[in-house]
C-alpha positions in Angstrom: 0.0 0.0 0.0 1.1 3.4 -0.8 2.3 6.0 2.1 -0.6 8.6 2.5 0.1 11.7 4.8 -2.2 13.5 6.9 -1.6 17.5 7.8 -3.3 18.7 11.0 -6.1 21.0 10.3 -4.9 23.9 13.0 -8.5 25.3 13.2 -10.2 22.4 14.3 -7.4 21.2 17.0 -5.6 21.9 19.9 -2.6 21.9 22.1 -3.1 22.1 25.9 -1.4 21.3 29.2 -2.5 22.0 32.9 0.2 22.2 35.7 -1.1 22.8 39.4 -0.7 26.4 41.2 0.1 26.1 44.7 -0.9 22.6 44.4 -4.5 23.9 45.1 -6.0 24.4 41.5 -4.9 24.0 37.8 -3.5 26.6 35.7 -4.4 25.8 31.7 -2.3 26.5 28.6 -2.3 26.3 25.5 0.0 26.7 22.0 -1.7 28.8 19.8 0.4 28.1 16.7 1.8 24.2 16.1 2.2 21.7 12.8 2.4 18.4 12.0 2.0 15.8 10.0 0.8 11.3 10.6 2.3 9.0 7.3 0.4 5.8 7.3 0.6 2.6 4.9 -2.4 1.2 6.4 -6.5 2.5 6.5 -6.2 2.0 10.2 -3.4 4.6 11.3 -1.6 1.6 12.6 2.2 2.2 13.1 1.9 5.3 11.2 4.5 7.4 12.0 4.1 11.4 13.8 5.7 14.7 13.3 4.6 17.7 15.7 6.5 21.0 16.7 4.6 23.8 18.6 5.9 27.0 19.0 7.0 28.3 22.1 6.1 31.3 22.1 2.9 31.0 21.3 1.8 30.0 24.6 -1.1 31.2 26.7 -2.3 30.8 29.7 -4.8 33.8 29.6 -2.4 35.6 31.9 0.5 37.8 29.9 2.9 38.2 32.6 3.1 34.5 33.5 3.3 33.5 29.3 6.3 35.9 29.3 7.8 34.0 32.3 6.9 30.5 30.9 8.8 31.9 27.4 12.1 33.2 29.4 15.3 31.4 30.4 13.3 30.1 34.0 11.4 27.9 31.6 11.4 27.2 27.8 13.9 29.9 26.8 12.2 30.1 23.9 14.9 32.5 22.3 17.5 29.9 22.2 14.4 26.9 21.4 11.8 28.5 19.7 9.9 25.1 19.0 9.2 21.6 20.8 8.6 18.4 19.2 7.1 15.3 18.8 8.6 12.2 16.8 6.9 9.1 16.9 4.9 6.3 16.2 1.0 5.4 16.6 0.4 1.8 18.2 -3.1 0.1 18.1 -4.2 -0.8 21.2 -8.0 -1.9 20.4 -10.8 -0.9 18.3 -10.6 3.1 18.8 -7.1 3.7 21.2 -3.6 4.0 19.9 -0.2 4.5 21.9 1.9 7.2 20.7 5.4 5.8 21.4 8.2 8.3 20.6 10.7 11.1 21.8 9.4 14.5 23.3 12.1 17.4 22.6 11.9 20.4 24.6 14.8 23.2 25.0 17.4 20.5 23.4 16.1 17.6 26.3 15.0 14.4 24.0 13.4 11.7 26.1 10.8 8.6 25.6 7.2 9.0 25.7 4.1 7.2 25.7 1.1 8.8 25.1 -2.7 7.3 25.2 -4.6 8.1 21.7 -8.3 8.1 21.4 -9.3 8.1 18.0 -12.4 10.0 17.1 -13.2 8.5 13.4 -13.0 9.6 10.0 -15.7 11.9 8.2 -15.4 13.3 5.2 -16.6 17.7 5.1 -18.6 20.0 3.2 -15.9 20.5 0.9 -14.7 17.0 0.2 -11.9 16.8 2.5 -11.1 13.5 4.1 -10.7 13.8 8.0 -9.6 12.0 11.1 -9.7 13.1 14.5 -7.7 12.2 17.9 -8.0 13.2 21.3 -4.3 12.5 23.0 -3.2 12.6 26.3 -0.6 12.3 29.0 1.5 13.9 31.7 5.2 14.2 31.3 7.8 16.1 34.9 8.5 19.2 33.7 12.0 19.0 35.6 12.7 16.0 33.4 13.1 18.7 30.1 14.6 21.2 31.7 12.1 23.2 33.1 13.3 23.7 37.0 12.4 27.0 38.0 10.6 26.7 41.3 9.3 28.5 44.2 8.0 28.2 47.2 5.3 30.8 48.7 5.7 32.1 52.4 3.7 29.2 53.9 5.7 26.3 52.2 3.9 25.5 49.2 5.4 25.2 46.2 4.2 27.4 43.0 4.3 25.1 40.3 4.1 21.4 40.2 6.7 19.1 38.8 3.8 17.0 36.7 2.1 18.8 33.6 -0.6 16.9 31.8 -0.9 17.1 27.9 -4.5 17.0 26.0 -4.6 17.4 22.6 -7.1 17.7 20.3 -6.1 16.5 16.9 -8.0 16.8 13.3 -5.9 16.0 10.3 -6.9 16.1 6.9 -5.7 13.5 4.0 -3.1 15.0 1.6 
């Protein structure tokens, strides 16, 4: 079977994460402006393989001051790594999940992850393009990529939590 690529349709998708604040309540983010692409030799998405970059500094988190922080050298120094990305393989699990099995990249830090993939269907639109859609999630330590910065508040407790969970809402369209 031929190699068919997918692109991902950036206005019906999403990039998200959600870190805890004071280890009281969530603080969500997003990445307004990402890419990427799924290869596949079978109907399925079977071992079809993922590229994904987001840029850095499009991040919000609704609140400017803490997106400039997240962007700066505490975090992702986004000056020196302007992008983060995602290399890796789908893996069928059952019927509608996958695995994404592969190497997250963020300010230069490469490591393994595993990611749970929910996938949504396929349905071609109005306008004859053939679509797919994923939901994706998982939770990487922020520490682990080089994000360290860390406070603690006048009580004890710490600012931001070492686990961030990932969500992302993927539609891609047949090329």
């Amino acid at each position: 079977m031929a190699t068919t690529t997918w692109v991902i349709d950036p206005t019906h998708s999403e990039v998200q994460f959600k870190v805890k604040h004071l280890v009281i309540s969530t603080v969500t983010g997003s990445f307004k402006s990402f890419e990427g692409s799924v290869k596949t030799e079978t109907e399925d998405f079977d071992g079809a393989t993922v590229q994904f970059s987001a840029d850095v500094t499009s991040i919000d988190t609704n609140q400017a001051q803490r997106d400039e922080h997240l962007k700066s050298g505490d975090f992702f120094d986004a000056a020196k790594h302007p992008k983060l990305t995602i290399k890796g393989t789908l893996v069928k699990k059952g019927d509608e999940s996958y695995t994404l099995q592969g190497d997250l990249t963020v300010k230069d830090v490469t490591k393994a992850i595993e990611f749970a993939v929910e996938y949504g269907g396929n349905m071609t639109d109005f306008y004859g393009n053939n679509k797919s859609g994923f939901e994706i999630t998982g939770k990487i330590n922020r520490k682990e990529f080089g994000l360290e910065w860390s406070a603690v508040t006048e009580a004890g407790g710490v600012v931001v939590g070492d686990d961030v969970k990932l969500i992302a809402n993927i539609q891609v369209v047949k090329q």
